[in-house]
C-alpha positions as CSV (number, residue, x, y, z in Angstrom):
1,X,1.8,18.7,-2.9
2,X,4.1,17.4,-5.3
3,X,7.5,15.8,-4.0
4,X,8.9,14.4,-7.6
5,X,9.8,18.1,-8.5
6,X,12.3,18.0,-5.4
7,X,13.8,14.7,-6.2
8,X,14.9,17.4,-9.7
9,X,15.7,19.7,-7.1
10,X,18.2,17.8,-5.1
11,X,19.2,15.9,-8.1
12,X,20.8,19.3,-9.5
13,X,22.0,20.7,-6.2
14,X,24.2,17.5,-6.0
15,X,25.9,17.7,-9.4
16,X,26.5,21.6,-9.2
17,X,28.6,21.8,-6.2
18,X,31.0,24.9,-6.1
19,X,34.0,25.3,-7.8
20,X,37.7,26.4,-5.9
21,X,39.7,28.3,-7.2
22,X,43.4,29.2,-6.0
23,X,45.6,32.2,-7.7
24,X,49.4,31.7,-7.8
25,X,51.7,34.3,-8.7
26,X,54.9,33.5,-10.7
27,X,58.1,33.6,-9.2
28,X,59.9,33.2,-5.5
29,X,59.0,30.2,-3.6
30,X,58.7,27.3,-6.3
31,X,59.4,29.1,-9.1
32,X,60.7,26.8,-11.9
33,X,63.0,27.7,-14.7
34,X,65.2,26.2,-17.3
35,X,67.4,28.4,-19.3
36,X,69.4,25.9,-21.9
37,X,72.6,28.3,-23.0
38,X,72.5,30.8,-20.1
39,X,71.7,28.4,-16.8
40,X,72.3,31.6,-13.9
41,X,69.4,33.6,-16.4
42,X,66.8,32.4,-14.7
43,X,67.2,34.5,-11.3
44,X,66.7,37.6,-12.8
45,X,63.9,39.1,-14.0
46,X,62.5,39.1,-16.9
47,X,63.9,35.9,-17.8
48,X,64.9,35.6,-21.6
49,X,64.4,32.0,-23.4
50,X,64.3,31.1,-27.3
51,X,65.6,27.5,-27.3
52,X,62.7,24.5,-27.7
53,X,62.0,22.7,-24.2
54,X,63.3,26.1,-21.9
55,X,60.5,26.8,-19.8
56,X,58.8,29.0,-17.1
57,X,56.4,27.9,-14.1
58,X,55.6,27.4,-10.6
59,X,54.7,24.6,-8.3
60,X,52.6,25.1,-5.3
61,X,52.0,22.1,-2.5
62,X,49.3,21.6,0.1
63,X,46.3,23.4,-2.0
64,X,42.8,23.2,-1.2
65,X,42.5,21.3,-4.5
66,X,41.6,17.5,-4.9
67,X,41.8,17.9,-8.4
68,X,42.0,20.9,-11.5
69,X,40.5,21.4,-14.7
70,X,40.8,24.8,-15.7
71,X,43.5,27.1,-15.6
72,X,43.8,31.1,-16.7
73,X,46.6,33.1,-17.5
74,X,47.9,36.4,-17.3
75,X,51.9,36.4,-18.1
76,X,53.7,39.6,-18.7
77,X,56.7,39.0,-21.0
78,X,58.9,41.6,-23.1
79,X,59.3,41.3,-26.5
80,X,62.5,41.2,-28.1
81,X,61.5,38.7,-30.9
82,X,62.0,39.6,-34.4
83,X,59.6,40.5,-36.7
84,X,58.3,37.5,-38.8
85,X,59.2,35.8,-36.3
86,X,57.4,33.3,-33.1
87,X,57.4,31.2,-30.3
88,X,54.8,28.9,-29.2
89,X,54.7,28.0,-25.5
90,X,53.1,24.3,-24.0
91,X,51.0,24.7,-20.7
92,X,52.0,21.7,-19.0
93,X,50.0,21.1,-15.8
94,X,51.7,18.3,-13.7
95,X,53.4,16.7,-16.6
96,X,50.0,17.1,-19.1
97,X,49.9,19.7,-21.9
98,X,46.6,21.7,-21.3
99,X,46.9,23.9,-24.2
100,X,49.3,26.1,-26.0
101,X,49.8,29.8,-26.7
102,X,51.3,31.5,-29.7
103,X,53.3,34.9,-29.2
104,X,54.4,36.7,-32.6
105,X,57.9,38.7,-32.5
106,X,57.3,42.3,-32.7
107,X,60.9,43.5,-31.3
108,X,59.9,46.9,-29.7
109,X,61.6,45.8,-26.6
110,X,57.2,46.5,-24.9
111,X,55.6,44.4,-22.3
112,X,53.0,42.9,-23.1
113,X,50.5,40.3,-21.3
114,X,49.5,37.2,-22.3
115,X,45.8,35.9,-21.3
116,X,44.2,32.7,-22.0
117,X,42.7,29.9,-20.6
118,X,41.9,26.4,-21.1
119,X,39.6,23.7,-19.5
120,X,41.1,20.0,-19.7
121,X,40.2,16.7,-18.2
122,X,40.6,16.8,-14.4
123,X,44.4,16.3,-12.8
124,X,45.2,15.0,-9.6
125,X,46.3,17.9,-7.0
126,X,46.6,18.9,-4.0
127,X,50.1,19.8,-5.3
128,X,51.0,21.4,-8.7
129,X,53.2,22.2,-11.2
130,X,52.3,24.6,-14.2
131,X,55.4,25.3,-16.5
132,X,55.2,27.4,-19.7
133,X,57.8,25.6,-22.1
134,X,58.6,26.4,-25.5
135,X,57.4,24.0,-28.3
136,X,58.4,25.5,-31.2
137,X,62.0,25.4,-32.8
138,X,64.6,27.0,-31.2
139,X,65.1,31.0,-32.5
140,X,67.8,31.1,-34.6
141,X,70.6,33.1,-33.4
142,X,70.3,37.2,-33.8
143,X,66.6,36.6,-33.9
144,X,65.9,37.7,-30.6
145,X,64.0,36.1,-28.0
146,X,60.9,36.6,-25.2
147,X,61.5,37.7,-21.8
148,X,58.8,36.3,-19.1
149,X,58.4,38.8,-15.8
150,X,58.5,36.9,-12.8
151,X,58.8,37.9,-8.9
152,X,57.5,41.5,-7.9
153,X,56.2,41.3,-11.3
154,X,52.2,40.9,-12.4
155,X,52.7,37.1,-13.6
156,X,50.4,34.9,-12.1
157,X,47.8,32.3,-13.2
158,X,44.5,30.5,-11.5
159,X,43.6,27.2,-11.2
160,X,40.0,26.0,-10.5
161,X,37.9,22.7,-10.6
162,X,34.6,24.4,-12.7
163,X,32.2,22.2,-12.8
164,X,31.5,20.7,-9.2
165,X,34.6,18.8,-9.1
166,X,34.4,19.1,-5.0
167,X,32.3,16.4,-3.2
168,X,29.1,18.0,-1.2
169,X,30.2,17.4,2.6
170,X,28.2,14.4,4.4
171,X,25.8,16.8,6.0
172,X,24.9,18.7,2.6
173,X,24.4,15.3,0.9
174,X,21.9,14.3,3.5
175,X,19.9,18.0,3.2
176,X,19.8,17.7,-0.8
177,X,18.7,13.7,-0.4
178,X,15.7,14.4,1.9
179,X,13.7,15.7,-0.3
180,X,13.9,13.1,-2.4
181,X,13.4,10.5,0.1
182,X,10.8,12.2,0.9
183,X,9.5,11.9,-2.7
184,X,10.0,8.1,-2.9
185,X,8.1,8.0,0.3
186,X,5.0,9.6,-1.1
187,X,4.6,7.6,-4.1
188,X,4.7,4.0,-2.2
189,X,2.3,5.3,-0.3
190,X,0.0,6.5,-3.0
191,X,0.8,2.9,-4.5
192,X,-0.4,1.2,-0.9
C-alpha cells in the first residue's frame, strides 16, 4: 500500500478548510447613514442621497468571522435619477474600498435591485462596517437622486472568508496530519 498519495490527501484537506459566511440585512441596529443637505433623511426609508461622500451601510460586532474576503450584494434602491445621468457608489469594508458599483438614472420613480460581488484581500473582523458611499460628483441640482431601501426592506448583503480562511481546529489538524506521518514513517523504513 502506498502512503505518499495520503500525504496529497491531507495536504489538500488542510488548505481547503470551509468557508463562513454571515448575512446582514440593512438597516435598524447599526445602520449607518450620512445625508450631507438633509441630516434627519436618513431615518426614513428609502433614504435619498446625490452629494459625493453621502453614504449607506451597516456595522455588525461579535461575528463568527476572523477575517473577510468576499462580500455580495443585493440593495434595493428607487430611482429618481435623471436620464443621462449616474451615480457610482464605493463598497468600503472597514475603511477599504472593495469595489464599486455604477447605477444609471432612469427617473421612473421603479425599484430596482442592485447585485454584485467582489473578492478582495482578507480584512480583519470579528466586527464590521460595510458602507455604500457615493464616489462620483455630486448631482447637480434638479437632476434627481437615488433612494436606498433600508429597514423592513429586502437590503442586505453577505460576507464570507472563501477560500479556507478559518484555521482547521487542533483535533482536525491532527486527523488530516496522520496520514502523512504515517507516510514519512513508511519510507524511512523502506530506507532502513
Amino acid at each position: 500500500m502506498r502512503l505518499v498519495p495520503l500525504f496529497a490527501l491531507a495536504l489538500a484537506l488542510s488548505a481547503t478548510a470551509p468557508a463562513a459566511t454571515i448575512g446582514v440585512a440593512v438597516g435598524g441596529s447599526g445602520f449607518e447613514c450620512q445625508q450631507t443637505l438633509f441630516p434627519g433623511a436618513c431615518s426614513g426609508s428609502p433614504t435619498y442621497q446625490w452629494v459625493n461622500g453621502d453614504y449607506i451601510g451597516q456595522t455588525v460586532t461579535g461575528t463568527p468571522l476572523g477575517l473577510a474576503n468576499q462580500i455580495s450584494l443585493s440593495l434595493d434602491y428607487i430611482d429618481k435619477l435623471a436620464i443621462g445621468q449616474s451615480q457610482t457608489y464605493s463598497v468600503v469594508v472597514n475603511g477599504t474600498t472593495v469595489g464599486s458599483f455604477t447605477i444609471p438614472g432612469l427617473n421612473d420613480s421603479q425599484q430596482y435591485t442592485v447585485t454584485d460581488s467582489f473578492i478582495f484581500a482578507p480584512i480583519a473582523g470579528p466586527d464590521f462596517t460595510v458602507l455604500f458611499q457615493i464616489s462620483s460628483p455630486t448631482t447637480p441640482g434638479g437632476m434627481g437622486s437615488l433612494g436606498w431601501e433600508h429597514g423592513v426592506e429586502s437590503s442586505f448583503f453577505t460576507l464570507s472568508d472563501e477560500g479556507g480562511a478559518q484555521t482547521p481546529e487542533p483535533g482536525t489538524f491532527a486527523l488530516m496530519l496522520a496520514p502523512a506521518l504515517a507516510g514519512v514513517w513508511a519510507i524511512r523504513r523502506r530506507k532502513r
